[in-house]
Structure formats: C-alpha cells, structure tokens
C-alpha positions in Angstrom: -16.4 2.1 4.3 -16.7 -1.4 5.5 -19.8 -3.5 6.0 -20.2 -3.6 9.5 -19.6 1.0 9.1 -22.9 0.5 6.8 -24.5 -1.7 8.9 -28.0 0.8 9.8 -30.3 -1.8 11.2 -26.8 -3.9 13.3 -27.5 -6.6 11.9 -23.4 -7.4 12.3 -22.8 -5.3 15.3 -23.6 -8.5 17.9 -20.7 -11.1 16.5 -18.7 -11.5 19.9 -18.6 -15.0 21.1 -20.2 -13.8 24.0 -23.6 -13.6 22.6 -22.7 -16.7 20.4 -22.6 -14.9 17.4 -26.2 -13.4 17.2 -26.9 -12.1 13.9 -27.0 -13.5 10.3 -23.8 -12.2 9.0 -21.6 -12.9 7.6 -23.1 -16.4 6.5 -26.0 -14.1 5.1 -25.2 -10.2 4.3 -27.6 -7.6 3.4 -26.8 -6.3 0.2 -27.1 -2.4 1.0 -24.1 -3.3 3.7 -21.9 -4.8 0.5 -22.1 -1.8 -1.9 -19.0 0.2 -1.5 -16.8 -2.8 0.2 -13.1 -2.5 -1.0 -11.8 -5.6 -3.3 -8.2 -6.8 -2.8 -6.3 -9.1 -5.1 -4.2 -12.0 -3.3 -1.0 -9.6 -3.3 -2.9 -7.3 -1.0 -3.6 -4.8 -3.8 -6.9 -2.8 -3.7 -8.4 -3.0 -7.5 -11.8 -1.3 -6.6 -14.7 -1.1 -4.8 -18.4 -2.5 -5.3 -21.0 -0.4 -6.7 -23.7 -2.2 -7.6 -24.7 -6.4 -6.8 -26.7 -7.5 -9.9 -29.8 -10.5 -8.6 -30.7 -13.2 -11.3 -34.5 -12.7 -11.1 -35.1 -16.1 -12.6 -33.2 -18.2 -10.4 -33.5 -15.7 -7.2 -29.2 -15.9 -7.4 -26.8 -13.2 -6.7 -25.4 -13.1 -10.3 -22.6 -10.5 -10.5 -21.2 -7.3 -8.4 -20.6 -4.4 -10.5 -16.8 -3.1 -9.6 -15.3 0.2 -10.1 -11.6 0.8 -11.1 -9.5 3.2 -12.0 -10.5 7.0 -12.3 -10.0 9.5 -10.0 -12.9 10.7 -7.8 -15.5 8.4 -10.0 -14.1 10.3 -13.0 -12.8 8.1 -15.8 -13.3 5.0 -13.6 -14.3 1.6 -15.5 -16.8 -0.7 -14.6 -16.6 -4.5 -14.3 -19.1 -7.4 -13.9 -17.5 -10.0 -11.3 -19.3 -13.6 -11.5 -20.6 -13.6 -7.6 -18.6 -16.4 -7.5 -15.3 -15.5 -8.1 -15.3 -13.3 -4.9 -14.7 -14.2 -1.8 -15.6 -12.0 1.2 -12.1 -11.8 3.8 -14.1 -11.2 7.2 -11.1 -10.8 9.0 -10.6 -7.1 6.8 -14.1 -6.7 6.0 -13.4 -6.6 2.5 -14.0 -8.8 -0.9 -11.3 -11.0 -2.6 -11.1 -11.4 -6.0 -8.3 -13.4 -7.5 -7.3 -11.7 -10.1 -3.7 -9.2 -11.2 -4.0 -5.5 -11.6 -3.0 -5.8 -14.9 -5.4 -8.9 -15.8 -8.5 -6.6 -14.7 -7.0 -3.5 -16.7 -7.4 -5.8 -19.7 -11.0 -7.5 -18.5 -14.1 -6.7 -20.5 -15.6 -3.5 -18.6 -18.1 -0.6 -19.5 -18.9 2.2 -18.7 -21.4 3.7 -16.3 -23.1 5.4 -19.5 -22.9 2.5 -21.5 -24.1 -0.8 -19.3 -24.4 -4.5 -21.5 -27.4 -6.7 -21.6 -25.9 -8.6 -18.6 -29.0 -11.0 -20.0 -27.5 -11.7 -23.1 -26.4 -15.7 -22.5 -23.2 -15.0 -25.0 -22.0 -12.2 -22.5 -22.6 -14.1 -19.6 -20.2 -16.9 -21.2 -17.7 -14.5 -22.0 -18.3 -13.0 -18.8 -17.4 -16.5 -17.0 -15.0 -17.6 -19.2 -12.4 -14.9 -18.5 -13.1 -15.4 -14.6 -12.9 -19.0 -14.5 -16.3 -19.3 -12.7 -19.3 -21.3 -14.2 -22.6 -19.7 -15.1 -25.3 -20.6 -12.5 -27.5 -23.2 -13.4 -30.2 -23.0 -10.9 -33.3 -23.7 -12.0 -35.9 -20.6 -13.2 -37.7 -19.6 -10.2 -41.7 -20.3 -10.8 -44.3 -17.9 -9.5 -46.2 -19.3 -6.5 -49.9 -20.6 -7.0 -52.5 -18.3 -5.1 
C-alpha cells in the first residue's frame, strides 16, 4: 500500500493541475501515510518496506525510517535504521528510494524487532551515517517555548 491508498483524511487525493495542486503533499507528508511505503534500490529492486519513521525530539528532525527486509510474512525479517536522508521519495511510483544493493543492505547493521539500539547513542548514529554516506543532522536542540 501506497501513500495516497493510506491517505484517511485526502490530504493527497486533490494533486490534479486542475485544482493547482491543492494539498500539502508531497512537499510535506503525513507520517501515518509513509509507514508501510515500499523502498526500491536504483535497479528497480524492492529491498523492504517502512515500518516505523523515528523524529529527533531535540531538533524537531525526521531522523531515521525503520525498514523491514527479508523474512517471510514478518517472520525472520531484519530491521534497518535509514538516515532520513538517504531516501528519496519517487512520486511518480509512490514509493521510497534508497540507493543502496541488495547485497550491501543484507550486510548493513540491522536488529531485530525484539532487540532495538539506543538510536541515541551518538557512536551508533556515526556508524549509522557512515555506512550510508549521509551526515548526522546538526540542527540546533529545539528549546522549550517561554509561557
């Protein structure tokens, strides 16, 4: 299932040129319509689907999507932290892009659903980055407003 199949409140359903594109999407997406979007490498091969998009809560960012792969049925499947950033969503087939080779993610640093990792932890994050090729986001800790 697609975005625009999740899409409860149609938020994406007006994006005809008619209407001049009312609608936030897909410039800004709810996250409940992202969970479960496919994710294709370049070669056109699905590698998973989202399950889960992990926010920052000190800098208010969007810091990783947790992605399945592998398994059967959800059963023996492994989980994956993807920077945010090194996704890109394909509009065209409603779907993620993540450039990365089936047998590169086989070998990335996953967990599983039992067993998540302090996604906190700054040396995990690094690693985390470092095998993607993204940067770790360096916006500035989010202060709470003065009532």
């Amino acid at each position: 299932m697609n975005y625009s199949e999740r899409d409860t409140y149609g938020i994406y359903k007006s994006q005809s040129s008619a209407d001049n594109g009312a609608g936030p999407g897909p410039a800004l997406m709810g996250a409940e319509t992202l969970m479960g979007n496919d994710v294709y490498n370049q070669d056109d091969e699905k590698l998973g689907d989202t399950k889960e998009i992990m926010l920052n809560m000190r800098s208010g960012q969007v810091a990783y999507a947790v992605m399945s792969f592998g398994g059967f049925l959800g059963m023996g499947e492994k989980l994956f932290a993807v920077p945010w950033s090194a996704l890109k969503l394909d509009t065209e087939h409603k779907r993620f892009v993540l450039d990365v080779d089936k047998e590169r993610l086989e070998n990335a640093p996953g967990f599983d659903q039992d067993k998540w990792p302090d996604m906190a932890d700054p040396t995990w994050e690094k690693g985390i980055h470092a095998y993607y090729g993204t940067q770790p986001d360096t916006e500035p800790a989010l202060t709470a407003p003065r009532l």
